[in-house]
N, CA, C and O of each residue as an XYZ file, in Angstrom:
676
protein
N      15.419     46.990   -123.353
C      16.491     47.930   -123.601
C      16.664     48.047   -125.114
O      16.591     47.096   -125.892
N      16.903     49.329   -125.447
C      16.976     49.002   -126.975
C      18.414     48.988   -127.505
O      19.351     49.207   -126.738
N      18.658     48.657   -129.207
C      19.936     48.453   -129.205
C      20.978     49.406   -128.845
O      22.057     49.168   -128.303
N      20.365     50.822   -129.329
C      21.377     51.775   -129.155
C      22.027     51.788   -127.368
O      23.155     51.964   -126.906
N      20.730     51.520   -126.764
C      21.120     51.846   -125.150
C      21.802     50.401   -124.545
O      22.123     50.325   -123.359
N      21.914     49.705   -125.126
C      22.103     48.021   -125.045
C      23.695     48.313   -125.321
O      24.419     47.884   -124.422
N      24.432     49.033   -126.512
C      26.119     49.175   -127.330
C      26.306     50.436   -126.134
O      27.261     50.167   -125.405
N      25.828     51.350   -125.873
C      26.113     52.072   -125.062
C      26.653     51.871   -123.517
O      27.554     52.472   -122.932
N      25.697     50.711   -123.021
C      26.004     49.835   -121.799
C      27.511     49.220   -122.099
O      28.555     49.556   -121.540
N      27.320     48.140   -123.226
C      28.168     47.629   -123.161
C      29.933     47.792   -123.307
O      30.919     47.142   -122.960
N      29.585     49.355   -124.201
C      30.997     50.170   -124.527
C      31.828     50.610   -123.117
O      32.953     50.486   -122.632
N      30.406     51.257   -122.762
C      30.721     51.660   -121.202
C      31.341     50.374   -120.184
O      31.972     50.748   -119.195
N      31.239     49.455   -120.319
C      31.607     48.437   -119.169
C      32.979     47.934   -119.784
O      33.880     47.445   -119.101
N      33.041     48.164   -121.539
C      34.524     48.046   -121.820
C      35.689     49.033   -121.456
O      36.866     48.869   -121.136
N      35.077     49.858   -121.593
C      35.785     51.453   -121.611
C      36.342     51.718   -119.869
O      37.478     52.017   -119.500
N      35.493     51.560   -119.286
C      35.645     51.915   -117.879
C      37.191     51.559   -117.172
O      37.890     52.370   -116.565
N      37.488     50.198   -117.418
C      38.729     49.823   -116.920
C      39.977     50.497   -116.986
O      40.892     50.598   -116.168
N      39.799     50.991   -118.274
C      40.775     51.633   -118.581
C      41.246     53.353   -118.308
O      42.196     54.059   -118.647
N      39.792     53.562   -117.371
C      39.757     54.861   -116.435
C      40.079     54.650   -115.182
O      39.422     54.684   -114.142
N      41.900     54.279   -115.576
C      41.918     53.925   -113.572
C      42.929     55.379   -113.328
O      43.354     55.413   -112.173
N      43.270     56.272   -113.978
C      43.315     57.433   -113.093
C      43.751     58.163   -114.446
O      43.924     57.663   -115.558
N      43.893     59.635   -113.983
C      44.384     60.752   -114.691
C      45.697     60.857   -115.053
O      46.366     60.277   -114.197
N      46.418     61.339   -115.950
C      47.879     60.882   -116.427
C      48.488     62.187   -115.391
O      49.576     62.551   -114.945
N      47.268     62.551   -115.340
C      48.492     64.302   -114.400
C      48.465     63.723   -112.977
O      48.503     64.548   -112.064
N      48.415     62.639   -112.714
C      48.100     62.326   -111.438
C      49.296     61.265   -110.752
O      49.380     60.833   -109.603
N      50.290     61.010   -112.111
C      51.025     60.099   -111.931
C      52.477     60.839   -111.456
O      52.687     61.996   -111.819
N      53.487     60.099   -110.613
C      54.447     61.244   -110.611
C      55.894     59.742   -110.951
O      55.864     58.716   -110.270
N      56.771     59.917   -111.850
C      57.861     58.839   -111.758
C      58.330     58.875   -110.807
O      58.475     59.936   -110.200
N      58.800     57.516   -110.272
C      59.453     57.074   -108.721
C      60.974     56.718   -109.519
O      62.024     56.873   -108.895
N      60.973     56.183   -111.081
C      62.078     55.007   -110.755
C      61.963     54.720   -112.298
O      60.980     54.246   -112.868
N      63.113     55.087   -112.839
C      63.525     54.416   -114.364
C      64.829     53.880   -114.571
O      65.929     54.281   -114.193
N      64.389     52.615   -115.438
C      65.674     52.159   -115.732
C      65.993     51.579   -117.166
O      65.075     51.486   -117.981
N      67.439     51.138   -117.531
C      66.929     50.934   -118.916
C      66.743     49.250   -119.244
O      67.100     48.349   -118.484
N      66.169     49.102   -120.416
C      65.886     47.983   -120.760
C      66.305     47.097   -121.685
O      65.851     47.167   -122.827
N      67.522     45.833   -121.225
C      67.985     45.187   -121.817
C      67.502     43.984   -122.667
O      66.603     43.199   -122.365
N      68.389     43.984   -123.970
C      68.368     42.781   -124.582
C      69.226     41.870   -124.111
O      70.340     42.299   -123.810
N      69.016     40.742   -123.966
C      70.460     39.690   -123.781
C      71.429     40.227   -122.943
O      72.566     39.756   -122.906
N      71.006     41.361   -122.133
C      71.934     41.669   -120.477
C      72.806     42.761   -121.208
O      73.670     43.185   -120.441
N      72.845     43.338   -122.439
C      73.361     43.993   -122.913
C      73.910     45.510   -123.800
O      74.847     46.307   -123.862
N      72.155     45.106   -124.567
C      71.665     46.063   -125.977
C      70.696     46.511   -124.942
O      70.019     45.866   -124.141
N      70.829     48.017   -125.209
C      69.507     48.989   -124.361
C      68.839     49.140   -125.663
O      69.345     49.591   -126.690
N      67.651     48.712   -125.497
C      66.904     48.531   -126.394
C      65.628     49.793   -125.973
O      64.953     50.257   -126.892
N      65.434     50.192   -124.741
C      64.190     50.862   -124.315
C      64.802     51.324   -123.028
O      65.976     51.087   -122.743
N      63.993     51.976   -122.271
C      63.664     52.417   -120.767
C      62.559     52.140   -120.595
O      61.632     52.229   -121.401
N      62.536     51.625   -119.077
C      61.209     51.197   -118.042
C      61.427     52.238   -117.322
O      62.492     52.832   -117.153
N      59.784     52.587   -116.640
C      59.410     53.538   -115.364
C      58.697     53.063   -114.989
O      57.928     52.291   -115.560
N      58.735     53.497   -113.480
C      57.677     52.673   -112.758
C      57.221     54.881   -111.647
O      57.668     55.718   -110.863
N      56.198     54.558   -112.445
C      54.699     55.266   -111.432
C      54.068     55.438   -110.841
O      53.105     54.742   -111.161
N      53.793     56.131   -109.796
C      52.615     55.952   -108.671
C      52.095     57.600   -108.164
O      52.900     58.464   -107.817
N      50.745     57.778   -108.204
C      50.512     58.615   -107.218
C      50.754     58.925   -106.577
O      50.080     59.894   -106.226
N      52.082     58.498   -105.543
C      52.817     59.258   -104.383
C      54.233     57.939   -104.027
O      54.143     57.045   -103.185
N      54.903     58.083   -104.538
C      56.021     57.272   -104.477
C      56.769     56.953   -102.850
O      57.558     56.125   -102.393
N      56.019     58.105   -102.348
C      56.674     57.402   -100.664
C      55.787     56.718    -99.863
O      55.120     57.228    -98.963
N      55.782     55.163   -100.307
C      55.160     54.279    -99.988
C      56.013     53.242    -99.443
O      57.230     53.377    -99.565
N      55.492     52.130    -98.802
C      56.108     50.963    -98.434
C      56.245     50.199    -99.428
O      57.298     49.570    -99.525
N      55.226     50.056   -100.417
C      55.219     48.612   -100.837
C      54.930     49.375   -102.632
O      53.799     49.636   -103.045
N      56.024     49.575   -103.330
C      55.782     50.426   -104.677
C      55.039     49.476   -105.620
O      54.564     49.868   -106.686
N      54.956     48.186   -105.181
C      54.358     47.376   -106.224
C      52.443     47.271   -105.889
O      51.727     46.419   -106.415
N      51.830     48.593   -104.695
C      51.110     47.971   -104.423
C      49.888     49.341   -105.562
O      50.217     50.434   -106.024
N      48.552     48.624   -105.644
C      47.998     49.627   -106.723
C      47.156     50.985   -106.245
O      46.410     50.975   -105.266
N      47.324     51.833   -106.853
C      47.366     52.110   -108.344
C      48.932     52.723   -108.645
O      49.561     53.712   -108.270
N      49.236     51.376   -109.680
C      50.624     51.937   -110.282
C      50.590     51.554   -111.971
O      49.964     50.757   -112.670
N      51.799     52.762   -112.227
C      51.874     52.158   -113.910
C      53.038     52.108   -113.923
O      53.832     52.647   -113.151
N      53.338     51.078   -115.313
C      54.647     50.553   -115.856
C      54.906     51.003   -117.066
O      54.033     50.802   -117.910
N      55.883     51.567   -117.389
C      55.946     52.536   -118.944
C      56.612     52.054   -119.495
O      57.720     52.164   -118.971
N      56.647     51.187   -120.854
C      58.057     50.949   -121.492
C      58.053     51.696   -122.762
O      57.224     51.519   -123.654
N      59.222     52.713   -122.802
C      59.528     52.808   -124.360
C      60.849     52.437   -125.131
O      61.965     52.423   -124.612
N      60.654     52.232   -126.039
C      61.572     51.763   -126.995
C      62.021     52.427   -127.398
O      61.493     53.537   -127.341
N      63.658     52.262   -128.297
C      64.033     52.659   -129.190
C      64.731     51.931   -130.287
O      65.754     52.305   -130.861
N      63.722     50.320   -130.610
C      64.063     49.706   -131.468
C      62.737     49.178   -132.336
O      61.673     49.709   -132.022
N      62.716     48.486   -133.074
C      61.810     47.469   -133.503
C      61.656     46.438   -132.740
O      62.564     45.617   -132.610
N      60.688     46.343   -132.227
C      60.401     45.026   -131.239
C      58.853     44.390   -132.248
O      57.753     44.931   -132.359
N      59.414     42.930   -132.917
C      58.023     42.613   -132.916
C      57.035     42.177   -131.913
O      57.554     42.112   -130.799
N      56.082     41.931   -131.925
C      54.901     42.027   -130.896
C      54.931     40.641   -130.439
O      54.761     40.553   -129.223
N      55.142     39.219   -131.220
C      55.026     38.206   -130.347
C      56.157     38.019   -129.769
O      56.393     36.973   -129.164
N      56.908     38.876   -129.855
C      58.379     38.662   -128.979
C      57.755     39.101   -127.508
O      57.976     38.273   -126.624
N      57.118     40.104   -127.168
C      56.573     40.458   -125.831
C      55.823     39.192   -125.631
O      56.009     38.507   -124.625
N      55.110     38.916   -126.418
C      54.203     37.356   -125.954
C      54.558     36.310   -125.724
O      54.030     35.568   -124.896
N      55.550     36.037   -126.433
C      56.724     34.704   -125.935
C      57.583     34.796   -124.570
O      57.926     33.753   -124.015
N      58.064     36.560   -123.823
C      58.941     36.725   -123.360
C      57.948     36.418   -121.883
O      58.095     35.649   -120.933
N      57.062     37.277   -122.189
C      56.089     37.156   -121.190
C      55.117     35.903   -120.492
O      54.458     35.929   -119.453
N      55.316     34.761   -121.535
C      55.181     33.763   -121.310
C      56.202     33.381   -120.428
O      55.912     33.103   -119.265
N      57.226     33.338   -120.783
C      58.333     32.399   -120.299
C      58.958     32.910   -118.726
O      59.665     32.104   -118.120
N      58.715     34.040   -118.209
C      58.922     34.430   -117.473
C      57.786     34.070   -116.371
O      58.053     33.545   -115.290
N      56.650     34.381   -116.742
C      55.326     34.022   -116.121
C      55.669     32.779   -115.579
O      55.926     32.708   -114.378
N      55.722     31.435   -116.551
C      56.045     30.303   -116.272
C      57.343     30.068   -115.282
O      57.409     28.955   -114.760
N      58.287     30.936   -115.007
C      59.367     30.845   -114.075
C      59.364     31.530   -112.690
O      59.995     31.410   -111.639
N      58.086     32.520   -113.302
C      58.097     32.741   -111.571
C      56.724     32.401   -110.784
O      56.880     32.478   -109.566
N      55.585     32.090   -111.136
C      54.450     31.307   -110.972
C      54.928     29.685   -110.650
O      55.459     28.783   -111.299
N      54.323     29.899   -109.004
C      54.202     28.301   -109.363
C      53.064     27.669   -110.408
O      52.231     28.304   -111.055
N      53.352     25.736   -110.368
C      53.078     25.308   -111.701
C      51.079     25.671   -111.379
O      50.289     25.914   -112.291
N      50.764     25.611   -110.098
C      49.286     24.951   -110.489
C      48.771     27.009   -110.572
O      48.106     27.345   -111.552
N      49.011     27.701   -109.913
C      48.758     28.857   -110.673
C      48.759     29.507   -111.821
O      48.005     30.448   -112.072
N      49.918     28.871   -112.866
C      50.408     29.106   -113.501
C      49.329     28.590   -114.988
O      48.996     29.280   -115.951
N      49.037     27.302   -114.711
C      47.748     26.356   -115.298
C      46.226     27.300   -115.332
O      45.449     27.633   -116.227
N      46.296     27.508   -113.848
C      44.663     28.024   -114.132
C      44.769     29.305   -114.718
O      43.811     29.588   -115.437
N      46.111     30.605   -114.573
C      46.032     31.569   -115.569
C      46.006     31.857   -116.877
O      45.743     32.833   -117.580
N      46.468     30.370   -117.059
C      47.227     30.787   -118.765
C      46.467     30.968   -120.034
O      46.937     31.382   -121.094
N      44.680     30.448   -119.697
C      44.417     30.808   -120.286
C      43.946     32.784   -120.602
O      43.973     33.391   -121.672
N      43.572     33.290   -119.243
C      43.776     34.500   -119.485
C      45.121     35.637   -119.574
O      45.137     36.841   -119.831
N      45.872     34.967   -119.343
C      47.653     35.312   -119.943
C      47.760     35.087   -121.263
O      48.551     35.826   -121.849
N      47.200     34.293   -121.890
C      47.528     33.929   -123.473
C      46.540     35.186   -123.925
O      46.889     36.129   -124.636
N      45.280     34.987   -123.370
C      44.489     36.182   -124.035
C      45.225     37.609   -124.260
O      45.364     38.195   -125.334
N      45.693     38.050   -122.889
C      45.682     39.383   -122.742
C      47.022     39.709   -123.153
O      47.324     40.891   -122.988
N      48.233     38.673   -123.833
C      49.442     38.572   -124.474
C      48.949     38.618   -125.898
O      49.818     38.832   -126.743
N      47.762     38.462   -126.297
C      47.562     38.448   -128.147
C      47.984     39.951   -128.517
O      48.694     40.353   -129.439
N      47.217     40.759   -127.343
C      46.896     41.979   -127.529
C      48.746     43.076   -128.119
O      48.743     44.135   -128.748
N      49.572     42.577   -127.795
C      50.942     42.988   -128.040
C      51.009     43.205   -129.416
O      50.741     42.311   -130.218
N      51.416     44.552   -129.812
C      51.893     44.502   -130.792
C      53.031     45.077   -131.484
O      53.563     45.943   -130.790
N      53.788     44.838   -133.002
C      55.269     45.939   -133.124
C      55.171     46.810   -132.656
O      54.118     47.421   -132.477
N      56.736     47.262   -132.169
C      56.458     48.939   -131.561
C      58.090     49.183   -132.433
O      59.106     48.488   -132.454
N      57.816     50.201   -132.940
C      59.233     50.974   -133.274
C      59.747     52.089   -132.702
O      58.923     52.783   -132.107
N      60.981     52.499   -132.710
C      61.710     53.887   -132.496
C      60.181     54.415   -131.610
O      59.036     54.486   -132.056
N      60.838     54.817   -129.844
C      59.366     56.147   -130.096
C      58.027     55.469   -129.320
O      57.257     56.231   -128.736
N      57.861     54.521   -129.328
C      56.681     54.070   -129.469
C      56.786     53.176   -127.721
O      57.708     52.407   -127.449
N      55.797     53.468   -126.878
C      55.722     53.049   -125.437
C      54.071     52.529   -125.412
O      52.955     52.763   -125.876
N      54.975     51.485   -124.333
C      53.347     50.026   -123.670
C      53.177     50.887   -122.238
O      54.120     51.411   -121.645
N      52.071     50.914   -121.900
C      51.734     51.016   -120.516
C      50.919     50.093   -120.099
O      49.865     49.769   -120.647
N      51.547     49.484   -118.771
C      50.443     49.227   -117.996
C      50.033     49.449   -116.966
O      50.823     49.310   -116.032
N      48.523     49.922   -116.641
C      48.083     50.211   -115.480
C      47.524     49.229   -114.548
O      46.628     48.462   -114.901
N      48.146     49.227   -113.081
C      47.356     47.786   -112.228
C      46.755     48.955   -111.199
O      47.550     49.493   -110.428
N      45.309     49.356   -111.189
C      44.580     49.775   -110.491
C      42.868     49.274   -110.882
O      42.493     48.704   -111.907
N      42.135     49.653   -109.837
C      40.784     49.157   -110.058
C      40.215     47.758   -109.872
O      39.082     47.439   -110.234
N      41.206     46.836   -109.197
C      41.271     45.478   -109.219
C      41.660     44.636   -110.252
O      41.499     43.416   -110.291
N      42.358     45.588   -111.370
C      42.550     45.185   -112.736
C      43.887     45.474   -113.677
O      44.284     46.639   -113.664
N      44.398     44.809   -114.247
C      45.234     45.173   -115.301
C      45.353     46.001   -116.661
O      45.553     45.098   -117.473
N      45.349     46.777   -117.125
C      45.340     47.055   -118.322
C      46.684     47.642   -119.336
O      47.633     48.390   -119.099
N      46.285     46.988   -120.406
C      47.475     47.477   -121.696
C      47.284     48.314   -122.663
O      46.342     48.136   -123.436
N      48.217     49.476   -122.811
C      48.035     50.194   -123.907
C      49.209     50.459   -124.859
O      50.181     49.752   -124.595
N      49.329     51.064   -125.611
C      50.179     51.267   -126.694
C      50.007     53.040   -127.233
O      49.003     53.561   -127.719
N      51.199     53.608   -126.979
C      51.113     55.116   -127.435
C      49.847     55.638   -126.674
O      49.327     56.548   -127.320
N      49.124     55.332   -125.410
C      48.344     56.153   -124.861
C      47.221     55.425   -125.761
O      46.184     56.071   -125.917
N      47.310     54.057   -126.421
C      45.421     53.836   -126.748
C      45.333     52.496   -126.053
O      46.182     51.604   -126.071
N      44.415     52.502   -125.568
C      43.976     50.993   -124.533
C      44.129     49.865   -125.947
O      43.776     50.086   -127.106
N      44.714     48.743   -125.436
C      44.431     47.610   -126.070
C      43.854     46.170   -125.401
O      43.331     45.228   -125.998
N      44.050     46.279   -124.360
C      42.978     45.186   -123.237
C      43.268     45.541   -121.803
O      44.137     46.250   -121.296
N      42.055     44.674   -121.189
C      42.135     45.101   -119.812
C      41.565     43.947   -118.833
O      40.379     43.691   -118.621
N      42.679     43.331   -118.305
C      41.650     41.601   -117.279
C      41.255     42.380   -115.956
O      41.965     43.366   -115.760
N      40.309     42.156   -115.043
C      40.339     42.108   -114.093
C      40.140     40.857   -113.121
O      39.602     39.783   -113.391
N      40.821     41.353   -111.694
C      41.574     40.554   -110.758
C      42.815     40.642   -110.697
O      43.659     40.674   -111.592
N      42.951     40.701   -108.957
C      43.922     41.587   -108.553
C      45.089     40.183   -108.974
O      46.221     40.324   -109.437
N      44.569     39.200   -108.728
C      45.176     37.178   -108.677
C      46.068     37.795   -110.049
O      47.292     37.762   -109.919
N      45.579     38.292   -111.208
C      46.118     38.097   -111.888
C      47.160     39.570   -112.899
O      47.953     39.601   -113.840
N      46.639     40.364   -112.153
C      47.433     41.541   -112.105
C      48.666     41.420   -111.607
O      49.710     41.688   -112.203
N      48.487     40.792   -109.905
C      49.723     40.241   -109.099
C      50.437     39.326   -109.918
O      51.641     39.294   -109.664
N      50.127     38.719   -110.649
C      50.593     37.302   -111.417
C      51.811     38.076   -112.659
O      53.023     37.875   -112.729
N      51.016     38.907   -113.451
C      51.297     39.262   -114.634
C      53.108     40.420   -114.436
O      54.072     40.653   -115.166
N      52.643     40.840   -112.924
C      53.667     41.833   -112.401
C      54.745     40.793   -111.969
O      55.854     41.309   -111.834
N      54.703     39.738   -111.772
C      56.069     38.941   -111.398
C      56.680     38.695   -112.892
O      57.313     37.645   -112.778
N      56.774     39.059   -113.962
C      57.761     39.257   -115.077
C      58.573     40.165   -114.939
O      59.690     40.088   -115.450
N      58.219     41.100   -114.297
C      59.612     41.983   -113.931
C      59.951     42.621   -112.420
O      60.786     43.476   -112.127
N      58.727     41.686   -111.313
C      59.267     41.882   -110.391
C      59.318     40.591   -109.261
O      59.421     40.591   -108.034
N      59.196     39.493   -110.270
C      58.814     38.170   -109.629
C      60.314     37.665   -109.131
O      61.307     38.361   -109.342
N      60.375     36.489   -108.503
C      61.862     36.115   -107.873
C      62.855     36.116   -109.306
O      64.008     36.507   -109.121
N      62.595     35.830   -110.285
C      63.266     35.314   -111.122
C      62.996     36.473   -112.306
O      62.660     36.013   -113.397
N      63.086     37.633   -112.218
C      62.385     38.538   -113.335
C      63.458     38.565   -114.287
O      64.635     38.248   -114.116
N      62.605     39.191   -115.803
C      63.137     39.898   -116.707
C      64.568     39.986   -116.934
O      65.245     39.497   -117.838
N      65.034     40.997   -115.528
C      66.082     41.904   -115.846
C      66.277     42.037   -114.188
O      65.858     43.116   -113.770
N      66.933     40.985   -112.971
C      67.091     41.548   -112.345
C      67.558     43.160   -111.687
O      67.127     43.757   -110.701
N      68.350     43.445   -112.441
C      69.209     44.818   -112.423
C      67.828     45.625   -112.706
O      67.410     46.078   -111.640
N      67.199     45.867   -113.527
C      65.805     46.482   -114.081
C      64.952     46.364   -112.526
O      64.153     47.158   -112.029
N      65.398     45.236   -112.077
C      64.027     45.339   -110.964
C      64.489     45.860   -109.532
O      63.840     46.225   -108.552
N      65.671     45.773   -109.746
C      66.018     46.572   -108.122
C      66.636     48.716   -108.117
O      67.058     49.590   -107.360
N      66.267     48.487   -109.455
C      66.468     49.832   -109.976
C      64.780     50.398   -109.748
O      64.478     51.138   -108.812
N      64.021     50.020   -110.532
C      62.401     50.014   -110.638
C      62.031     50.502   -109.295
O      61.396     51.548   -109.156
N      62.514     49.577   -108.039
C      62.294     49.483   -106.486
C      63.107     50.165   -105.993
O      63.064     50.190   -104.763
N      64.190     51.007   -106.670
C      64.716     51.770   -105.652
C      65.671     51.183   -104.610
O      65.875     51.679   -103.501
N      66.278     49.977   -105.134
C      66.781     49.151   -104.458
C      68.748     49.498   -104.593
O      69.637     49.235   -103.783
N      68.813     50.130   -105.884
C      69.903     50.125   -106.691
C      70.435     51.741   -106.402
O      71.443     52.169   -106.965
């Protein structure tokens, strides 16, 4: 194989994940806003799906939209997302993910005024972006399911955020 067709392969097998559907394809089910300290609306969450009259809204292909309207630095998502992970994961799941949770948490970065994370869980896979540009993507569903209990795990985020999200509220 030569090199050019060798970076071409390999772009392609990066790139792909992050083609888990068309943005015109998405329709909002469910927004809510997003607290600091139970208090400061700092952003709005949406939650997405190809056809929202479903049983089970957490099941894939769905996306999670957050935008802001503050300065958020970036290891603040990585710390938050840690700590939540760790509270709603039990411990021995929690062990064998962390090293690909730490990975795919580097990827976070500042967002100011304006500025929205998506993530998409379709394709058997997770992926993160920022303003519409991919910034990583794990696959496995183990850990897609895993990564989604921060804001919809027993113990999430923002309860209020999560029974709003679900349509519960």
């Amino acid at each position: 194989m030569t090199p050019v067709l060798r970076l071409c392969v390999v772009l392609g097998m990066t790139i792909a994940p992050f083609q888990a559907t068309a943005d015109d394809q998405w329709q909002r089910c469910q927004r809510a806003d997003v607290k600091a300290l139970k208090v400061f609306t700092v952003g709005e969450a949406a939650l997405y799906r190809q056809d929202c009259n479903v049983d089970d809204l957490l099941s894939p292909p769905l996306k999670l939209s957050f935008r802001y309207f503050r300065e958020v630095p970036g290891d603040a998502f990585a710390k938050a997302a840690m700590h939540f992970l760790e509270k709603n994961l039990d411990e021995s799941r929690f062990e064998r993910l962390q090293p690909a949770l730490a990975e795919f948490n580097q990827y976070y970065q500042d967002v100011d005024d304006g500025d929205a994370y998506t993530m998409i869980y379709a394709n058997g896979g997770l992926t993160l972006a920022l303003n519409g540009e991919p910034l990583t993507a794990k696959q496995g569903e183990d850990f897609a399911r895993a990564y989604l209990t921060i804001w919809f795990g027993p113990t999430p985020y923002s309860p209020a955020m999560k029974e709003t999200l679900l349509g519960q509220r």
